[in-house]
ChimeraX commands (.cxc) that place a marker at each C-alpha (Angstrom):
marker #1 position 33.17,-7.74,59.53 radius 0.5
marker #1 position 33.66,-4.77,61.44 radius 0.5
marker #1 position 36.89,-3.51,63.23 radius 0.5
marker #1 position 37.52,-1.65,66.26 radius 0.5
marker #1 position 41.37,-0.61,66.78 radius 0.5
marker #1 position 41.20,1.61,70.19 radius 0.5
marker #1 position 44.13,2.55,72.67 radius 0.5
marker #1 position 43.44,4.40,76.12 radius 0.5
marker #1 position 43.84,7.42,74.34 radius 0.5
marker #1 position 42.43,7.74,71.20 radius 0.5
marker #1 position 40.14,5.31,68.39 radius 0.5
marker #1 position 42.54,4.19,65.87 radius 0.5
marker #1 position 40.65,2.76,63.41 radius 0.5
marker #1 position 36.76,1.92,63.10 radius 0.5
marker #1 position 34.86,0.45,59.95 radius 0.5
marker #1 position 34.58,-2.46,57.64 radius 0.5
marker #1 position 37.01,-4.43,56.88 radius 0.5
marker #1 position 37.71,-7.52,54.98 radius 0.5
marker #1 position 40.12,-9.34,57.63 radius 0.5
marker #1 position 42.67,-8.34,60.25 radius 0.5
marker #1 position 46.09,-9.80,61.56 radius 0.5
marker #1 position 47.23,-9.73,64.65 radius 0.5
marker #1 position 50.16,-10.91,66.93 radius 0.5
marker #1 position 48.88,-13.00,68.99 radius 0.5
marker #1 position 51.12,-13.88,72.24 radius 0.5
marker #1 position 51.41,-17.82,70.61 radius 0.5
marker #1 position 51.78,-16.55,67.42 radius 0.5
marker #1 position 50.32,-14.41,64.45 radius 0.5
marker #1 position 46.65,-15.18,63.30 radius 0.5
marker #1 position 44.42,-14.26,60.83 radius 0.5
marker #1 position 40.23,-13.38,61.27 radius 0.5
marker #1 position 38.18,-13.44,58.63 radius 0.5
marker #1 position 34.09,-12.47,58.00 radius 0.5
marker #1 position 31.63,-15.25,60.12 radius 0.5
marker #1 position 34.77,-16.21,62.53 radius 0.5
marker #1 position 34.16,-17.93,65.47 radius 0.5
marker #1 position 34.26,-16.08,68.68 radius 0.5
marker #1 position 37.71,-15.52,70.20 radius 0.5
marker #1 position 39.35,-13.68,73.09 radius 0.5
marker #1 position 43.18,-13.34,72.84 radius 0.5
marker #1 position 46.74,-11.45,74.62 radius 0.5
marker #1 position 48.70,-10.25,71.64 radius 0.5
marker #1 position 52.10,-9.01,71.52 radius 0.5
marker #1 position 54.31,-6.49,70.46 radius 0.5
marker #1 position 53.93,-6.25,66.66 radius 0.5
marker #1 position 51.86,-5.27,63.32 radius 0.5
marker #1 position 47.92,-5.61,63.27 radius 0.5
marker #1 position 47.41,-5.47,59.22 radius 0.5
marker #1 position 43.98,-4.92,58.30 radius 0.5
marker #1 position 42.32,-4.90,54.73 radius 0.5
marker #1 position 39.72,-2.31,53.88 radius 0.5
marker #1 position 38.14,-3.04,50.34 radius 0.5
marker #1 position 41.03,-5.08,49.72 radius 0.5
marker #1 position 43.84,-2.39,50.55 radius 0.5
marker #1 position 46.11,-3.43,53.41 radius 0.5
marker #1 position 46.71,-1.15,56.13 radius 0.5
marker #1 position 49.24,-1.38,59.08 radius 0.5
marker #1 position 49.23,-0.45,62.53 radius 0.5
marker #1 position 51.96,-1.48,65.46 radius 0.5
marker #1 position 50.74,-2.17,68.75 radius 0.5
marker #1 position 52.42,-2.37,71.95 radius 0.5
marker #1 position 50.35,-5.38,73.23 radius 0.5
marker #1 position 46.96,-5.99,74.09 radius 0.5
marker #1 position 43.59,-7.92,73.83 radius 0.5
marker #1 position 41.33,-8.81,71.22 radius 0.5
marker #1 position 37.80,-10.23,71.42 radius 0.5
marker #1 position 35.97,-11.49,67.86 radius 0.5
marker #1 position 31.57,-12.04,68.50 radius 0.5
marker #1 position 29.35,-11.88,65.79 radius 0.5
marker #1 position 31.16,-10.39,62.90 radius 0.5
marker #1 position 32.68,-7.54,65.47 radius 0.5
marker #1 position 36.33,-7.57,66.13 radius 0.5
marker #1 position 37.32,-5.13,69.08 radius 0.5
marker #1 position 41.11,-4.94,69.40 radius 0.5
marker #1 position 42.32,-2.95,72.93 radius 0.5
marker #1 position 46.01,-1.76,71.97 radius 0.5
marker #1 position 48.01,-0.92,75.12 radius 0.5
marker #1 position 49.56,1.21,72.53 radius 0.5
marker #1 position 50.46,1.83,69.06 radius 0.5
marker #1 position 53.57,3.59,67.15 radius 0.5
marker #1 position 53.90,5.31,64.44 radius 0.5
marker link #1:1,2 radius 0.2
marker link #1:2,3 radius 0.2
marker link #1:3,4 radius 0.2
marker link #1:4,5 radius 0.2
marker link #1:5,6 radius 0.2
marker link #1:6,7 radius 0.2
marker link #1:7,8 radius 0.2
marker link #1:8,9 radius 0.2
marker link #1:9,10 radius 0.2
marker link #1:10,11 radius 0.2
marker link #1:11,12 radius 0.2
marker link #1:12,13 radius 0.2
marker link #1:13,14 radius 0.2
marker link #1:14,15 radius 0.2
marker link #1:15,16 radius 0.2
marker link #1:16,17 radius 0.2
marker link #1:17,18 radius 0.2
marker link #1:18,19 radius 0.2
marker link #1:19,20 radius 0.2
marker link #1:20,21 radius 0.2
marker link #1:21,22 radius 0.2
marker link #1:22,23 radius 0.2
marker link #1:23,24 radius 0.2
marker link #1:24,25 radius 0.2
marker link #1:25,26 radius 0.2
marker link #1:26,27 radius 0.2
marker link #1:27,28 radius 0.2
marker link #1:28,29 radius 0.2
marker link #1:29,30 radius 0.2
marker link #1:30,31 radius 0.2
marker link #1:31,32 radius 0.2
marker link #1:32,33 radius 0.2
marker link #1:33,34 radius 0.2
marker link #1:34,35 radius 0.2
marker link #1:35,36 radius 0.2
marker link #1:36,37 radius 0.2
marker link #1:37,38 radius 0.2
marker link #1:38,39 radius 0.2
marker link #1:39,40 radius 0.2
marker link #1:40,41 radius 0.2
marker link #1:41,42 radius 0.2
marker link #1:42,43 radius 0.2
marker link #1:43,44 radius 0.2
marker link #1:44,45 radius 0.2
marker link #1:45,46 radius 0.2
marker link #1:46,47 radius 0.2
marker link #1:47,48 radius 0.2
marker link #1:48,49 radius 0.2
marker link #1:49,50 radius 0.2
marker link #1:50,51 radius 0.2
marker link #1:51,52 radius 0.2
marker link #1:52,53 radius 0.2
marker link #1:53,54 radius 0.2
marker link #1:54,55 radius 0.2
marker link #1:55,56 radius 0.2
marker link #1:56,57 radius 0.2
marker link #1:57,58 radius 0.2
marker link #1:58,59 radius 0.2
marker link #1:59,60 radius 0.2
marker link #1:60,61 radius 0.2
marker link #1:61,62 radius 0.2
marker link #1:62,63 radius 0.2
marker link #1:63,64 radius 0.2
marker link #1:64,65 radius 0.2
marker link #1:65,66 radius 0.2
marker link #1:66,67 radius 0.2
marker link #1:67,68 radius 0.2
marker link #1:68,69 radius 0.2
marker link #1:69,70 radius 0.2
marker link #1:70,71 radius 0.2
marker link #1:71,72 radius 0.2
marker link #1:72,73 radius 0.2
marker link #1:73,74 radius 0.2
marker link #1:74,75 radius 0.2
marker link #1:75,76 radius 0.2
marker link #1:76,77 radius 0.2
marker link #1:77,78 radius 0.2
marker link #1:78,79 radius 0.2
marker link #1:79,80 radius 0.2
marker link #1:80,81 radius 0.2
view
């Protein structure tokens, strides 16, 4: 599938990637290649992401995230280092 990580400022991440966790406001959950579509508010937290099976981490500040067709586009309010 392919991942999108953007804030208002800058593109945090953009590529393949084998499947992405987020924190969603109701609780953490996990997308996967072929998921079907999806629109949800996440929280405060850790979006981990594996590329070729190597996690990676990034902390948001909130946001949105919207899964169609194998594209997951994930609008961070924010993220820390």
């Amino acid at each position: 599938m392919f991942l999108e990580i953007v804030t208002p400022e800058k593109k945090v991440f953009e590529g393949d990637a084998d499947s992405a966790t987020f924190p969603g406001a109701d609780g953490s959950f996990q997308i996967l290649n072929s998921h079907a579509p999806l629109i949800s508010l996440l929280k405060e937290g850790v979006v981990e992401y594996k590329v070729k099976g190597a996690a990676q981490q990034v902390i948001i500040t909130g946001g949105v995230v919207e899964v169609v067709n194998n594209k997951v586009i994930l609008l961070a309010d924010g993220v820390s280092a």
